[in-house]
N, C-alpha and C positions, 0 to 999 in steps of 0.2 A: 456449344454454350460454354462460354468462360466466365468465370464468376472471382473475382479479386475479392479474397478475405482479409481482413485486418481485426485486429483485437487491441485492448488493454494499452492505448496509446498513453493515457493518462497524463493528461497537456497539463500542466499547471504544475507538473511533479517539481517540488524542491529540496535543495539537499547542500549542505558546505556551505560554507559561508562567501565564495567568492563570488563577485556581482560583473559583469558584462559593464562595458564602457557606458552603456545608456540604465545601468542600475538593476537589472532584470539579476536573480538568481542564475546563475551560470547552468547549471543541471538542469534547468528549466528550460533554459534558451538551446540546451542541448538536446530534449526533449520534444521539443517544437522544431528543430531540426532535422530532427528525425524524419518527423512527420513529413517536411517539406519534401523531402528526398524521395519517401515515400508514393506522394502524390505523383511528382516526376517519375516515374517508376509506371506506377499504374498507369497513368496515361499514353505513357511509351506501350504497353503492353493490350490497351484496348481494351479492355475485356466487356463484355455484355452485360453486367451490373457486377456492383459493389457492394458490397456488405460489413458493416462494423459491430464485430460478435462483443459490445460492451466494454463500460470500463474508458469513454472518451476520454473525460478529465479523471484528474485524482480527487479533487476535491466537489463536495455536494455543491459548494457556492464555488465554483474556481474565481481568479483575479479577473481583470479585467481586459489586460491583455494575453491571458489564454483563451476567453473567450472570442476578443474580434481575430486574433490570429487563426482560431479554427475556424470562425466562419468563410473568413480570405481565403482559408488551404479546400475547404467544401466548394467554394465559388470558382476557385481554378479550376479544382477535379469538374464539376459542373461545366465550366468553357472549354477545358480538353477533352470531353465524353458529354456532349451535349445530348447523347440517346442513354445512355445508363443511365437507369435508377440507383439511386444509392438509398441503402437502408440503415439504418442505425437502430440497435439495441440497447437498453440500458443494460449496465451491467451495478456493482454493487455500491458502486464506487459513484454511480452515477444517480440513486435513489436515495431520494429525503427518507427519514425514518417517519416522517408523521405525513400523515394523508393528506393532510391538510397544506403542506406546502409543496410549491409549485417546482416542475423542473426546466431548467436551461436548456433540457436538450429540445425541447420544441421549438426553439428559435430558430431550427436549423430548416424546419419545415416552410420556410420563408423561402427557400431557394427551391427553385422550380425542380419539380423530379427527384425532392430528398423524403424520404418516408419513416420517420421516427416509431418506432413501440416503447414507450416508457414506462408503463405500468402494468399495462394490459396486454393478453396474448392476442393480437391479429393476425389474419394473412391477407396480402397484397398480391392481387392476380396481375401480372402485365401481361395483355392479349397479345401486344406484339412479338412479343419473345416466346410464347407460349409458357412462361414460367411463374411458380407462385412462390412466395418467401413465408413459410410461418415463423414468425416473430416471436418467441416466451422470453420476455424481459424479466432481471432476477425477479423483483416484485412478483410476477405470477406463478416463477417454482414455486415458491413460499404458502402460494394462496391455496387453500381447501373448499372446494378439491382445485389439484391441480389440472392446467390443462392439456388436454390429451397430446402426443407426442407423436400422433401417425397424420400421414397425409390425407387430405383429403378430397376422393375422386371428383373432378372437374371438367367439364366439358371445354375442350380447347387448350387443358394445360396437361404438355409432356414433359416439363420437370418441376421437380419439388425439393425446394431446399431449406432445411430448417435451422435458423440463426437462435442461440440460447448464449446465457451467460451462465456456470453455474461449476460444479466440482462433480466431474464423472468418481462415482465410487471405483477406488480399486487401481486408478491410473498415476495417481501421487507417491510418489516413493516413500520409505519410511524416510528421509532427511525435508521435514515441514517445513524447516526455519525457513525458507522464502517463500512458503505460499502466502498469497494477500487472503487474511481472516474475511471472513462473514460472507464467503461461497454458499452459495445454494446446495444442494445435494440430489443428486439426477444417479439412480442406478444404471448401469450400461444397458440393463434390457426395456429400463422405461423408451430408451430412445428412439428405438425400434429402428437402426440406422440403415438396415437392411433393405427397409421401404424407401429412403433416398435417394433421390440421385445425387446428395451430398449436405452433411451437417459440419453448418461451421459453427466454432465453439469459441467463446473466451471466457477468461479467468486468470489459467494457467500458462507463467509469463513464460515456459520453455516450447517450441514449435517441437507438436507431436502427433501422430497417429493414433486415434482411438478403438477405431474400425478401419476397415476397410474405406468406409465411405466417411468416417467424421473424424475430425482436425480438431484441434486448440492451433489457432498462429503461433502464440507467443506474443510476446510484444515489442515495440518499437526499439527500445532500450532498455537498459537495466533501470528499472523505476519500485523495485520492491526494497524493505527495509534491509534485507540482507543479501546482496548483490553475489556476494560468492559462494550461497548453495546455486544462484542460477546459474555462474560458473562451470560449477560441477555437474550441473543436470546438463545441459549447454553439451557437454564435453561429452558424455555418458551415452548421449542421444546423437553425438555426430557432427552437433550443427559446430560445435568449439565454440568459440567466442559472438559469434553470427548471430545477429540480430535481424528479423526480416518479417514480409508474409507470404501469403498464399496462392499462386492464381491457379485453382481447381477448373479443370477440362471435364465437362459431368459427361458420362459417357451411358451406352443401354446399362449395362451392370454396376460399374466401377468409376470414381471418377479417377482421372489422373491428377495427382497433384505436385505441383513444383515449389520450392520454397526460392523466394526473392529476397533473398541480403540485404538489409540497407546499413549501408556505410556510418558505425558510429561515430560521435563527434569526438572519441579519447579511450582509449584501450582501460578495461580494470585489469588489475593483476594482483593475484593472489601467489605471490609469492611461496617458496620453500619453507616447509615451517622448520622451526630451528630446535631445537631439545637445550633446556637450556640446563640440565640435571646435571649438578655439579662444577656447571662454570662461573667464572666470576663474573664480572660485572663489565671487566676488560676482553676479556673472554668473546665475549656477548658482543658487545661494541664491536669488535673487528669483525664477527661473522655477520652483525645487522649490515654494516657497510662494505662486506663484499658481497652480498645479498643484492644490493643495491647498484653496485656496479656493474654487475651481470646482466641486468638488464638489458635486453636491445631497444637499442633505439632512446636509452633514458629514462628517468622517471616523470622528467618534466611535461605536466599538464595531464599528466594521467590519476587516475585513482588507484592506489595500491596499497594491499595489507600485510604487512608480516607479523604473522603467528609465533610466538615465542614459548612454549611451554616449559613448565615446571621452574616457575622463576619465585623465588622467595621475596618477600616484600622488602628485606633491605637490599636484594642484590637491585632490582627495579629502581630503587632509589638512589644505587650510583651509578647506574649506568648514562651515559654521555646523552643528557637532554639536547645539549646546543648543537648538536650534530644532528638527533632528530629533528629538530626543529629547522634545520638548513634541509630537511628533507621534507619536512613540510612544505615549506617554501616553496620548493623546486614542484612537487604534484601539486594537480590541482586538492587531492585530499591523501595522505600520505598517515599511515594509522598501523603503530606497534601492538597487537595484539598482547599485552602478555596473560598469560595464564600461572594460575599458583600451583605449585607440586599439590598432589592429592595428599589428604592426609588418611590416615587410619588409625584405626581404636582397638580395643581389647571388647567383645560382646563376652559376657557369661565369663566360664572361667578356660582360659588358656585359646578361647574361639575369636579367630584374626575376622575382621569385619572393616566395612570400609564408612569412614564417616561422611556423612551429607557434607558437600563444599554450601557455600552461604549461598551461592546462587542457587542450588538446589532446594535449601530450606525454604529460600526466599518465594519460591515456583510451588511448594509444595502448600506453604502457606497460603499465596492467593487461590490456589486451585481449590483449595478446601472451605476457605473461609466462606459465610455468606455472604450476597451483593445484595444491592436495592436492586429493582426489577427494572430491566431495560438496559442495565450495564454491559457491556463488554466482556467476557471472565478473558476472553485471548488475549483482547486488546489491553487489559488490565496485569497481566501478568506479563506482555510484553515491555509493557511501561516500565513496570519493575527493573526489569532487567536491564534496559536504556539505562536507569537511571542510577541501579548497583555498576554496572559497565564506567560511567559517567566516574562515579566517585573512587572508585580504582585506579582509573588512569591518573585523575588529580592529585591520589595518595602517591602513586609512583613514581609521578613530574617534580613530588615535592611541592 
């Protein structure tokens, strides 16, 4: 029994301002790329159902053309695997906030042999395969009480695979800046993964090992707001830069699982961060532009960051815009991190202490302040900081 997992595709994702010959956001169309590749993939590979552990689009309403593109990429999967079931899970990203409105992803229940969980936890028995899928879409972690996480004994069915979308407690490294906010919360022994013959997961965009028997994919591409802690976790974990999914072999104990690569549309690169303590402004300038020449292969059409720390706000102000800006150019998103020396204070009398940078205070004040109910506080303190990030670099560029 093969089972193809995918996760956290998030079709609709956009990002940079640069547009595709026919006007589509470029990261979008890269996005959807993915996917395509994907689909070629899994059907190269055959497997006996399909599974999409959540998180299809990025947005609750995606555009118009993320929606008929993934119908077309389901209807292919559909004519290349005309015996798999494909199942689909909502994930967080795919859930209205109010009960009351409707979700897109049922549409997909129009193509023969596609089995949607949107809000509710179900299981679907396929007699032919002898296998059962239970379904817990974010919506039902959420719901009190929650529902149960073990299998359940069935006549005719010898495997049981459990598809959720949610945040296993305890698997997330302390570096959050690229988890996507408003995960469900599943502890590792609600899952009971012991009784599977395999739980696929999504959420969390780095392909990882929970158990023995349960997975996160990852996802398609880099589609979270901060691309180079995925980078990092990416690397930490093995895969490097490797974006891909799953095809789990379920076995009597253990499943086997293989991770599938798919070829992304343009390399990120996070550059060497540069220490910028003490040098001038000329200084800077020759080390950002051998930085950039180092590169293989170019920077052109790629997305790439350099980190600059400890830069004072007039050295930022003469350092060589027109030259960043031909580096803009050249990447598809090309982005001078700088950072400002830390500063420090005097606490009490003769005791060194270190003062809050503004982004700190900035963080510390939304985290405390009170909200109107139903707000965001992550996604409200993340905005912050977009938006302090935003007016920094303007100060810098002049």
């Amino acid at each position: 029994m093969k089972i193809a997992h995918i996760a956290d595709l998030h079709l609709g994702f956009r990002k940079y301002a640069r547009q595709t010959a026919r006007g589509l956001n470029q990261r979008e169309a890269d996005v959807a790329n993915a996917f395509r590749r994907a689909v070629d993939a899994i059907v190269d590979a055959a497997p006996d159902a399909v599974v999409v552990a959540g998180d299809l689009f990025h947005a609750i309403r995606p555009s118009n053309p993320a929606i008929l593109d993934a119908f077309n990429q389901f209807r292919r999967l559909r004519e290349g695997l005309p015996k798999a079931p494909i199942v689909i899970v909502a994930g967080n990203h795919d859930t209205p906030r109010s009960v009351e409105t409707g979700t897109i992803l049922t549409l997909f229940e129009a193509i023969p042999n596609v089995h949607v969980a949107a809000r509710s936890a179900r299981t679907i028995v396929f007699e032919n395969l002898e296998l059962a899928i239970h379904c817990v879409p974010h919506e039902a972690i959420l719901t009190t009480p929650r529902p149960t996480l073990r299998p359940e004994k069935q006549v005719g069915v010898l495997w049981n695979v459990l598809v959720t979308h949610g945040e296993v407690a305890g698997v997330v490294p302390g570096d959050r800046s690229f988890m996507e906010y408003g995960g469900a919360l599943v502890e590792p022994g609600d899952l009971h993964a012991d009784q599977w013959n395999y739980v696929a997961l999504g959420h969390y965009h780095v392909a990882q090992q929970v158990t023995p028997n349960a997975w996160y994919a990852g996802s398609l591409e880099f589609v979270s707001l901060n691309p180079w802690g995925e980078l990092r976790e990416g690397a930490r974990l093995g895969w490097g830069d490797s974006k891909g999914w799953l095809l789990a072999t379920l076995g009597d104990d253990y499943a086997s699982v293989e991770f599938m690569p798919v070829e992304t549309a343009r390399r990120h690169i996070d550059l060497d961060a540069i220490d910028g303590t003490n040098k001038s402004a000329k200084e800077l300038d020759e080390l950002i532009a051998r930085a950039v020449t180092g590169v293989p292969e170019t920077i052109d059409d790629h997305v790439v960051r350099q980190l600059v720390t400890s830069v004072p706000l007039n050295v930022a102000r003469e350092l060589n815009h027109s030259a960043i800006r031909g580096f803009k150019a050249r990447a598809l998103h090309y982005h001078v991190d700088l950072r400002r020396p830390e500063l420090r204070r005097e606490v009490g009398v003769a005791t060194p202490g270190r003062r809050q940078t503004l982004s700190e205070l900035v963080t510390d004040y939304l985290t405390r302040r009170d909200l109107p109910h139903g707000l965001d506080r992550n996604a409200l303190v993340e905005l912050g900081q977009r938006y302090l990030e935003q007016v920094e670099r303007e100060l810098a560029e002049g």
